[in-house]
N, C-alpha and C positions, 0 to 999 in steps of 0.2 A: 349553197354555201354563203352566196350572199346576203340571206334572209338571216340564215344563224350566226355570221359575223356581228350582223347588227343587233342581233338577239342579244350577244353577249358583251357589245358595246354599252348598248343600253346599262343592262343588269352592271358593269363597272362604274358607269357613269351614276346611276339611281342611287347606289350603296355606296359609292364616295370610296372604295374599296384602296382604291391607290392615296386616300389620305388616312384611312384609319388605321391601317395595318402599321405605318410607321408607329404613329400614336398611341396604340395599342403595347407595340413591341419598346417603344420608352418607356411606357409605363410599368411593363412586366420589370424592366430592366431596374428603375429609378424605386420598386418596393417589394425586390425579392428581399427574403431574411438573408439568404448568405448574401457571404460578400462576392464581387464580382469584379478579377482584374482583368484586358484588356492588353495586353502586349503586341509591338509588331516583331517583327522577322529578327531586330535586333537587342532585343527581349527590354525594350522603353516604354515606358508605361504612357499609354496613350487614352487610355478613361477608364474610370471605376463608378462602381453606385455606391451611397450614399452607407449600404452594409458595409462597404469594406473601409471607408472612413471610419465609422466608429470604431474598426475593429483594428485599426489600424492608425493611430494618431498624426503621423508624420506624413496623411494625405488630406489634413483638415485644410480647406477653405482650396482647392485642387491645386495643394502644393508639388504633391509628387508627380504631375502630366509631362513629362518629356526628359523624367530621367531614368536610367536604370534602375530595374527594379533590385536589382542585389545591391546597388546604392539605398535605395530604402528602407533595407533591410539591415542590414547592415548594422546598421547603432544602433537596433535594437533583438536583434536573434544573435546568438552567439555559437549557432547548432553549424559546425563545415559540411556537415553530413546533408542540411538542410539547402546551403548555395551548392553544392554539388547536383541535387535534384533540380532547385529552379536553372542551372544552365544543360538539363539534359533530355535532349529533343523527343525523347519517348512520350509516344499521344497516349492517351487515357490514364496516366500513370496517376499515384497518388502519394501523400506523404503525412504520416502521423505528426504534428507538431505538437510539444509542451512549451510553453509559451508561461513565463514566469514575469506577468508583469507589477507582480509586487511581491514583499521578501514575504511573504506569509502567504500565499496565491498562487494559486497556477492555474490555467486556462489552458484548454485542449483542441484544436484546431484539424479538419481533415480537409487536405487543401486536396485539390483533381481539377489536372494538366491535361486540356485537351489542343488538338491544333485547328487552326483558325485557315480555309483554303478558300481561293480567289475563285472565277469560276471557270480556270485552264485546269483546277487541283493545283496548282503550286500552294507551298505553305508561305500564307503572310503575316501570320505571327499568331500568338498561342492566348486561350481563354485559362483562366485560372480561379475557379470555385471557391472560398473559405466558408465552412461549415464548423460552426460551433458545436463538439462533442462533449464541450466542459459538464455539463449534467449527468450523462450519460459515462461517461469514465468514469467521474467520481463515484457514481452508485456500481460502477461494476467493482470499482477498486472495494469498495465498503462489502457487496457483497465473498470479494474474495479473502478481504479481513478477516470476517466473520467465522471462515471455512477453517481458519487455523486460530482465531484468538477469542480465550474466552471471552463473553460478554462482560460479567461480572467485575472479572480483575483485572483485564486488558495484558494477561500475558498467556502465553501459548497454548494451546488447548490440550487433550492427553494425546491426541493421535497425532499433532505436528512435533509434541517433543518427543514423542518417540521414533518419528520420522528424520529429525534433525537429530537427535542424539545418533541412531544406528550411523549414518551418513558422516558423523564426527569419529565413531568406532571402526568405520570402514579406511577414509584417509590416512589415521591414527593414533590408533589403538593407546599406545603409550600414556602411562600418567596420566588415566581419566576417572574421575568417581562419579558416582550418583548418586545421590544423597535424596531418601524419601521421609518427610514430617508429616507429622496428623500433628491435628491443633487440640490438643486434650480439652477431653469433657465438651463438645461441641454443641453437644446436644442438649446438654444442660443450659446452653448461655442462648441458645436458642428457645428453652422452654422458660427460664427464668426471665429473657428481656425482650423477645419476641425475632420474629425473623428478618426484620429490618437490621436491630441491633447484629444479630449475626454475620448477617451479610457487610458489616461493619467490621469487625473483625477481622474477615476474608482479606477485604481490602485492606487494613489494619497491617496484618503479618505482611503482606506482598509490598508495603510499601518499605518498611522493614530490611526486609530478604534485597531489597534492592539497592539500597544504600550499603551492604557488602559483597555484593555481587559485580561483578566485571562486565565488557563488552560482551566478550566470546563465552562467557556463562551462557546455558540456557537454563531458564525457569519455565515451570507450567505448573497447573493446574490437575492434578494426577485426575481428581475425582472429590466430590463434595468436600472436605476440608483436608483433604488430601493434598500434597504438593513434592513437586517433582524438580531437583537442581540436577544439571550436570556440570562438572567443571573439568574441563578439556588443559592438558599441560596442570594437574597440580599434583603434587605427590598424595601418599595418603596423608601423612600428618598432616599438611596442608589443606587438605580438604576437614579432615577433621575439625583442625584449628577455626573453619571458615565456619562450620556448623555449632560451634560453642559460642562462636560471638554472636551468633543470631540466636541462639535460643537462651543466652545470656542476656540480650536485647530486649527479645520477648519480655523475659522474666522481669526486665524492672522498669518497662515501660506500660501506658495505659494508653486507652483513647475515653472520652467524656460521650455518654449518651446524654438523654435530660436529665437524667434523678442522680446516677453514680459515675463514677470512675470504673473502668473493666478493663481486666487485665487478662493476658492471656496467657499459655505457655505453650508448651510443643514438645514431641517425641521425636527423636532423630533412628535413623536405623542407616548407613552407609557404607556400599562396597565400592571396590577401588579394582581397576586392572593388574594390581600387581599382584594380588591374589587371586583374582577367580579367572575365570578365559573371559576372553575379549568379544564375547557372544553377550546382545544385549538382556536376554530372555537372561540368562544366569546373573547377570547383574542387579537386576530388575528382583530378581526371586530372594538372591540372597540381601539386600538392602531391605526387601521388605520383612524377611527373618528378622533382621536385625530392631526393626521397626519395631517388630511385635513382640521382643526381648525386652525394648525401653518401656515398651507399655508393660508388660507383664510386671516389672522390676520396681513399677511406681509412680512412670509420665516424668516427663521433663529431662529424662537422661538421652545421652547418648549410645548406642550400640554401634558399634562397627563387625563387617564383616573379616576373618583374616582368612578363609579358606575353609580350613576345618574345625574351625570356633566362632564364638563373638566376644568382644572384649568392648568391656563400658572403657569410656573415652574420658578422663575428667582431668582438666588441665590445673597446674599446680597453682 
């Protein structure tokens, strides 16, 4: 025993073991990417690395060492949901932060609370992780954009408005219509300017349709020049009335490609719940009857559903 004592004297002595491990463990400390806070027992911030400085302005030049960390906090998170977490003693716990540090910006934070033990196991106070998820959020938020909004025209795609429409028909069936347009001769404006120009158009109407449309309106995108309104709380006229000024709009507005001016127009078709049942499939079917009456009749008119007819719409 006495030979391998000093076997292993040696081998501590040779490798400087008791001076590099400190050195070592600073250094891991002083150039991890997250940040790193350092709490004792009575949650006072007693060191951070040089990550959680940046990520955290109110610790530059080590202003914040011996104050409360929810004082730090404090003038700048506004979240109570977030000082409820940093005062609760739960080890490995974790907490999603949105962190808005400018009016146009948001930054995403995954903080992980673990506890810090002496070597009896008492807790002497708590480590605190910040990990920057701000890249990673945002690509998932854009991925789950994407799952409901067209690309094109940046509003709803046909299966989220018909998922939000049914979900409007179920709370409140009352005084709802759906109103379906095709954008006449599409195909023409597509072969005569090319499909840039087209896709111009798209955007064209949408912007349009949006400037008479409400909050609680839904718009989408039915299908190629296809387009889908619901409008929740409006009577029929009302609904009708909403659909003459946009395809009045249409009719005497243009956009500039390079060479001309292109104007566009539109076919209306519109049922309403006080007619038909409160089932979206019959809505859906009967608006698009009506759709296929305006085109039949010329383009550019309105058709409405009333049940057991359709009746063109044209205001005095």
């Amino acid at each position: 025993m006495f030979l391998t004592n000093a076997l292993y004297l040696w081998a501590i002595m040779s490798f400087q073991l008791f001076k590099l491990s400190p050195i070592a463990m600073e250094r891991v400390f002083e150039h991890m990417s997250e940040g790193v806070l350092i709490l004792d027992r009575y949650r006072t911030l007693i060191d951070y690395n040089p990550a959680a400085a940046s990520i955290i302005p109110a610790l530059s030049n080590k202003k914040g060492i011996g104050y409360k960390i929810d004082d730090i906090f404090s003038g700048i998170i506004k979240d109570t949901a977030f000082f409820q977490w940093l005062r609760s003693p739960q080890d490995h716990s974790q907490y999603d932060l949105m962190w808005k540090k400018e009016e146009d910006q948001s930054s995403y934070y995954l903080l992980t609370a673990s506890s810090l033990f002496n070597r009896r196991g008492e807790i002497e106070g708590r480590q605190i992780v910040i990990s920057d998820v701000t890249e990673q959020r945002l690509l998932q938020e854009e991925l789950e954009r994407r799952a409901y909004i067209d690309g094109l025209t940046n509003i709803f795609n046909r299966s989220s408005f018909i998922e939000r429409t049914q979900m409007i028909l179920e709370e409140d069936a009352q005084d709802t219509a759906v109103m379906l347009f095709d954008i006449d001769f599409f195909k023409q404006i597509n072969d005569t300017h090319g499909h840039h120009i087209g896709d111009e158009a798209l955007r064209h109407v949408v912007t349009i349709c949006q400037q008479h449309l409400q909050m609680d309106d839904l718009f989408g995108r039915y299908g190629g020049e296809e387009f889908a309104i619901c409008l929740p709380h409006h009577s029929f006229e009302e609904a009708c009335h909403i659909a003459e000024q946009i395809r009045h709009s249409f009719e005497m507005s243009f956009f500039e490609n390079d060479e001309e001016k292109v104007r566009v127009t539109a076919s209306f078709g519109i049922a309403h719940t006080v007619y038909d049942p409160n089932v979206l499939e019959t809505l859906l079917f009967e608006a698009d009857q009506a759709l296929y009456m305006s085109k039949r009749q010329g383009r550019n008119w309105i058709y409405a559903s009333t049940g057991a007819d359709y009746m063109l719409y044209e205001e005095n």
